[in-house]
Every structure is written in structure tokens, then in C-alpha cells.
N, C-alpha and C positions, 0 to 999 in steps of 0.2 A: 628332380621335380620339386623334392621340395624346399631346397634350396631357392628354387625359381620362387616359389611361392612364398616362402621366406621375405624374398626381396622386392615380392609386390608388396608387404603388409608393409614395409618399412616405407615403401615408397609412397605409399598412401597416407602414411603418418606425415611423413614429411610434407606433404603437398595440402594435408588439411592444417597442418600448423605457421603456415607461411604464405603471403599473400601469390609469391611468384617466383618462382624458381628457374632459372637456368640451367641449359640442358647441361652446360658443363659443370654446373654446382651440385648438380642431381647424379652424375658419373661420380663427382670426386667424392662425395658423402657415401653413395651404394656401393665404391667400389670398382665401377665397370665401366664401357666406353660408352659416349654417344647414342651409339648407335644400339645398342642395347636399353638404353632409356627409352628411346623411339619406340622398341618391343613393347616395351613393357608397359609404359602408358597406352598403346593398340591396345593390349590384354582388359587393364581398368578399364577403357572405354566399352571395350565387349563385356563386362561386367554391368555396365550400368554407371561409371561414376565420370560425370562430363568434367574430362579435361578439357581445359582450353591451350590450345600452343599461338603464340604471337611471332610472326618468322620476323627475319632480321638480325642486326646485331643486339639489340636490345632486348630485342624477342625471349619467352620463355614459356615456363607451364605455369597454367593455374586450376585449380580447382572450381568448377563452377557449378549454378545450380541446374537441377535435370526436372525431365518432367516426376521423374516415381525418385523414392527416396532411396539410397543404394546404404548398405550398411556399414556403419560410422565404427569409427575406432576411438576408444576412450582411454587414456592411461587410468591409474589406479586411483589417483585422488579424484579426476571428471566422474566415474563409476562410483563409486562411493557418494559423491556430492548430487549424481543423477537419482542413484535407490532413495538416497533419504529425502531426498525435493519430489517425487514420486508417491511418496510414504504420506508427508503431511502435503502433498495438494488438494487432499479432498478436503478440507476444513478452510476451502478460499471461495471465495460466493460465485465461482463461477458455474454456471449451471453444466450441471453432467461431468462435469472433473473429474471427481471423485470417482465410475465406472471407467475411465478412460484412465487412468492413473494407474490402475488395480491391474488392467490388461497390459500396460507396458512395462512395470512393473516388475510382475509373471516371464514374461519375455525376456527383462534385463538377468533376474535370477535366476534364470533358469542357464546363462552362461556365466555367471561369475565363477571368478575361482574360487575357491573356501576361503582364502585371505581374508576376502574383501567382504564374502558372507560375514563373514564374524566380524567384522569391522561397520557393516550397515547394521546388524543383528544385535551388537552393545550397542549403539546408538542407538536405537529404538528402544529396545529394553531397558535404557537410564533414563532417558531423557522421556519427559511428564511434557504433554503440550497444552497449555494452558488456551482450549476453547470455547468457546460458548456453548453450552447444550441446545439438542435442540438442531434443527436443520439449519444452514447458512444462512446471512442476512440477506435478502436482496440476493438470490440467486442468479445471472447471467445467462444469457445463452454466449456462448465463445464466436459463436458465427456472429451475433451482432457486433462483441467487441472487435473479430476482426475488418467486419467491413467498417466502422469507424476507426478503426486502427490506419486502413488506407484511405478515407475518404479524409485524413489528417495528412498526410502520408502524399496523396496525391494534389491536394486543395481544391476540393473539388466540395460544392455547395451539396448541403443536408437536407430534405428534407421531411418531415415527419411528425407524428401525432406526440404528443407529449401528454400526462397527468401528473397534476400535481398533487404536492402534500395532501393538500384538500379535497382531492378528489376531482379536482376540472381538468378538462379537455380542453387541450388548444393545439392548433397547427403552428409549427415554428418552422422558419425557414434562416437557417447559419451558416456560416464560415465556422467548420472543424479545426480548434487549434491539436489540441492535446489530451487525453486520457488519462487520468490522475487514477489512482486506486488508495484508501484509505477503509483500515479495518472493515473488509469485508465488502464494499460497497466501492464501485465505479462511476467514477464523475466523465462526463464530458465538459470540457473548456471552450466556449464556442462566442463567435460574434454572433449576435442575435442582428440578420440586418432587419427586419422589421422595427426594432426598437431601438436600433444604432448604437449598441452598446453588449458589454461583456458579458454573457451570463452561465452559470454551471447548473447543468443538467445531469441528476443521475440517469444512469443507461438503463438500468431496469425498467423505468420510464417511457423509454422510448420504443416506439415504432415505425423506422424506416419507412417512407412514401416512395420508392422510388418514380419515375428515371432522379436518377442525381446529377449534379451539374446547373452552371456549369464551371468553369476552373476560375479563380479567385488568387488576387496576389497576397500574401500571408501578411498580415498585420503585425505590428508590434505586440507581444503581449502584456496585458492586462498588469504582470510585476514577472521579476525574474524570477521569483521561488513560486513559484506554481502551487505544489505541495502547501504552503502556509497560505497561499491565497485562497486555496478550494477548503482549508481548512479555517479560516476565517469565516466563508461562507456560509458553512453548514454550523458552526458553531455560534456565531453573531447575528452576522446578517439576516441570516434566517427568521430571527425570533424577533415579536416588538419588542423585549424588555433588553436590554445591554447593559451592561455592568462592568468594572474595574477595581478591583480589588489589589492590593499590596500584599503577596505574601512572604511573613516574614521567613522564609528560608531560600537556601540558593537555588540557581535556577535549577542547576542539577537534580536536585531532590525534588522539587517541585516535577518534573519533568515524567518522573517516574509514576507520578498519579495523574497530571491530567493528561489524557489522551486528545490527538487532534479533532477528533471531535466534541472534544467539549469546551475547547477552548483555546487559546493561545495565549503564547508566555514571551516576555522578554525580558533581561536581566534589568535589573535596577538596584545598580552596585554589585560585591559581591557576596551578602548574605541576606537580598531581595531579590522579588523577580515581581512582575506585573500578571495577572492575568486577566483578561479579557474576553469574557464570554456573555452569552445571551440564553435564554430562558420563556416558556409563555408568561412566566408571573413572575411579579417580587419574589414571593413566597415559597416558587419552584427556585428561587434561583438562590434564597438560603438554605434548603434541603442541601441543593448539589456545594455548594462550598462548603459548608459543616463537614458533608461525607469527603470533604478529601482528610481529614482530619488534620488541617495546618491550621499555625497562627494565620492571622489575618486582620488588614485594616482595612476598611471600605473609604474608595477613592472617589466612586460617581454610580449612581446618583443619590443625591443626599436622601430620597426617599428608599433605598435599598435600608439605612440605619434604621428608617421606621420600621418596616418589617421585621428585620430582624430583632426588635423590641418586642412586637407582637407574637415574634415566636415564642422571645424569652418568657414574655407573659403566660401565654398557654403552656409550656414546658412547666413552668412555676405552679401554675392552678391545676396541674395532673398529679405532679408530683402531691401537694397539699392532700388532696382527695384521697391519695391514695397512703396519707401518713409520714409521706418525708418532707423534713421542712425544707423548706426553700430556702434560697442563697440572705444571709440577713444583711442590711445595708448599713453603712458605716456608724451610723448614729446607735443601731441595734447591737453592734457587737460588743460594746463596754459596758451591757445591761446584763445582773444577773438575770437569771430567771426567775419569774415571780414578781418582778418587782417592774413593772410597766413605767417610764419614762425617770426612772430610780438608776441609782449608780450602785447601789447596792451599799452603801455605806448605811446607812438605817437613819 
């Protein structure tokens, strides 16, 4: 018996790691004839786990999906990379994750072997997850992502109440291309047909109207990199104010401060890189480039320099007030003190 049982686990591995198997490849790996393979995918199927068989010469097994979920086999590294993807899903803005996570979880550890405990158990234990306090951004409901998951999936026409930034109401009606996720927050990618053209929608946002439909032939999209497009969006186009700055370090390093949401980088050379972001203000838009703490030359528009004059200005008149002198300009620095437009020679 359990030797038999033995040889169903192995045959179930095998058949979840392979798209199609042949009867005779599935004998000569287990060991046994044909006709014993025959047995023994019957048994899986009384189990719950829908094989499919293909007759013919060609013919084989495959592993397919059922209606209820039958229980999965993981080697040692899947197990370990399940606990700890388990661990930190609740820090991802999908809404209710995190309860749902905690219960499977529970389930997974509660059959691990001690190995692999100690192996999920240091991981957690060293590793520091760097997240924002505070509840998730833009929280999700997962049923909404999955019905636009398939209504991308199947092309089948959206539509639904949308709010914006600002707080208005509009009815939109799309072509679903694709679902972007970026720190914490869920884009949808869609043709707007009322306005005939591309636009991103977070999902938070939205409000399914259905019936949905009806089926639509999939458009070319909007650029190949998706990800840099949706993060152009929210970081540019969103705002009146744009800006392009030179920063002088590589892109590499650059990279590791601005986030796709605040902007976008391209190399320009190798010890520059460009960034391109937007702002409500001038003024908000030197706060955020100061705070990455790089050099920096401003590229466009020539009134971002004024501002940042004005900042210089007021940084200057704080400092004063408060007893530190300000930066002295070139004509000032060969002056002793005391001796006002003097070189100090007497």
C-alpha cells in the first residue's frame, strides 16, 4: 500500500511538472508497465486531480484544471518561496490579502517539515521589509482585479463609473488592455472609446456597470514597455508643471532614488542620466528634486531656474533671521570683515 501510494506522489509530480506525458514515458520513469499507469491516473482522478488522456499515437496525460482545487505538491525551494511570498503579501494594496494570506499560511506550516520551517523562520527573522506605515495605499478588492484581469484576458468591452483625482464622476466606457501594478497601487491600461484614444485608470477607481461586452479586436498598444508608460502617466502627465533635469550621476544610482512614480530616467552617457517628472508647482517640483539629494542641472523649463532662485532666496533670509550667514558671492569673499567694499589692505 504504500508503496502504491508512494508511486502516486511521484506520478503526480511528474505530471504537474510537464505539460504531457506519455503513457510509455510515465512506465519507464515509475518503473511499471502501461497498464499500471492506467491504474493509477483512475486513483488521481478519484482523488480529485483532472487528468486528461489524449488516445492515439500521439496521445498522452496531462494534468488539467478541475472544478475544486485538489492538493498541490511543492518541492523544497516552491515551499519555502510560497511561506515567504505569503509572509509579506499583506503589505501589497490588495484589499483583504493580508487575512487571506495569514490563513494559508497557517495551512502551509502546519505541514512543512522542520527543514524548510527554519529556512522560512531565518528569512523572516533577518530580513527588515521596508514598508510604509500605516494601512496600504489604494486598497483593492481582488474580485475587481480579477474580473479585469479577464475582461483583458477575454476582450470583452468595460464598462463603469470612474472618480477622478479630483473627485468627479464620469461614466467610461473601454477596450481592457492590460493591468500594470506599481508600488502599491493598480493601473488599468484601456482604449477609452468615447475619447478614441489611450488612457490609465487606477482600479481603486473604478466601479464595474455591468453587462459587459461586447468582444473587441485587441489594438496595438499605446508603447511596448507598458510599466514605463503607466509610470510616465502618473508621474508626468498627470501634473500641469513638467520638468527635465540632468542628473549628474549614473543611471544606476539615480535609479535607486527615484521611484516610478515620481519620475522617469534615461541614461545620457555614462556618468548622466535625464529625469523627467511633473509636479502641481514650480516650487513643489524643487522640494522633490533637492530631496533626492543629487547633483543636478535644469534642462526645461527655463522658469523651473527662477524658482529655484526663489527658493535659494528664502533658504538665505531663514538662515539670516536665524544668525547664519548666508552663502557670500564672489566679490564678498576677498573682503575682510569690517571693512565693507575694502580689500583689507588699509
Amino acid at each position: 500500500m504504500s508503496e502504491t501510494s508512494a508511486r502516486l506522489l511521484r506520478l503526480l509530480s511528474l505530471l504537474q511538472a510537464h505539460r504531457e506525458w506519455s503513457g510509455a514515458e510515465l512506465a519507464d520513469r515509475l518503473g511499471v508497465t502501461p497498464r499500471t499507469v492506467r491504474r493509477d491516473v483512475d486513483r488521481l482522478r478519484e482523488l480529485g486531480y483532472p487528468v486528461n488522456a489524449s488516445p492515439g499515437t500521439g496521445g498522452g496525460y496531462q494534468l488539467g484544471a478541475g472544478a475544486e482545487l485538489p492538493p498541490l505538491l511543492l518541492d523544497d525551494d516552491e515551499a519555502v518561496a510560497v511561506a515567504v511570498g505569503l509572509r509579506t503579501a499583506a503589505g501589497q494594496g490588495v484589499e483583504g490579502i493580508g487575512e487571506t494570506s495569514v490563513r494559508a499560511l497557517a495551512k502551509l506550516e502546519q505541514v512543512l517539515p522542520h527543514r524548510l520551517r527554519r529556512r522560512v523562520s531565518a528569512l523572516n527573522a533577518f530580513t527588515v521589509p521596508m514598508l510604509r506605515s500605516g494601512p496600504p495605499v489604494s486598497p483593492v478588492d481582488p474580485a475587481l482585479l480579477t474580473e479585469l484581469a479577464h475582461l483583458c484576458r477575454d476582450a470583452e468591452r468595460l464598462r463603469f463609473d470612474y472618480e477622478s483625482h479630483e473627485g468627479a464622476a464620469s461614466r467610461r466606457t473601454v477596450e481592457p488592455h492590460r493591468l500594470v501594478c506599481t508600488e502599491r497601487r493598480w493601473y488599468l491600461v484601456a482604449w477609452d472609446v468615447d475619447r478614441a484614444d489611450w488612457r490609465t485608470f487606477r482600479a481603486d477607481r473604478i466601479t464595474p456597470r455591468p453587462p459587459h461586452g461586447p468582444r473587441f479586436t485587441p489594438r496595438e498598444p499605446p508603447a511596448e514597455d507598458l510599466a514605463a508608460y503607466v509610470s510616465r502617466g502618473v508621474s508626468t502627465r498627470a501634473y500641469a508643471t513638467h520638468s527635465a533635469v540632468r542628473l549628474l550621476v549614473p543611471l544606476r544610482e539615480a535609479a535607486e532614488r527615484v521611484s516610478p512614480s515620481a519620475g522617469t530616467l534615461e541614461a545620457d552617457g555614462e556618468e548622466a542620466c535625464v529625469l523627467r517628472s511633473g509636479a502641481a508647482s514650480l516650487d513643489v517640483m524643487v522640494v522633490h528634486i533637492m530631496m533626492l539629494g543629487l547633483p543636478f542641472e535644469v534642462l526645461e523649463p527655463a522658469e523651473l531656474t527662477d524658482a529655484i532662485r526663489r527658493v535659494r532666496d528664502r533658504l538665505d533670509a531663514a538662515l539670516a533671521r536665524t544668525g547664519e550667514p548666508g552663502p557670500r558671492t564672489a566679490g564678498e569673499a576677498g573682503r575682510t570683515p569690517g571693512t565693507p567694499g575694502g580689500s583689507g589692505a588699509g
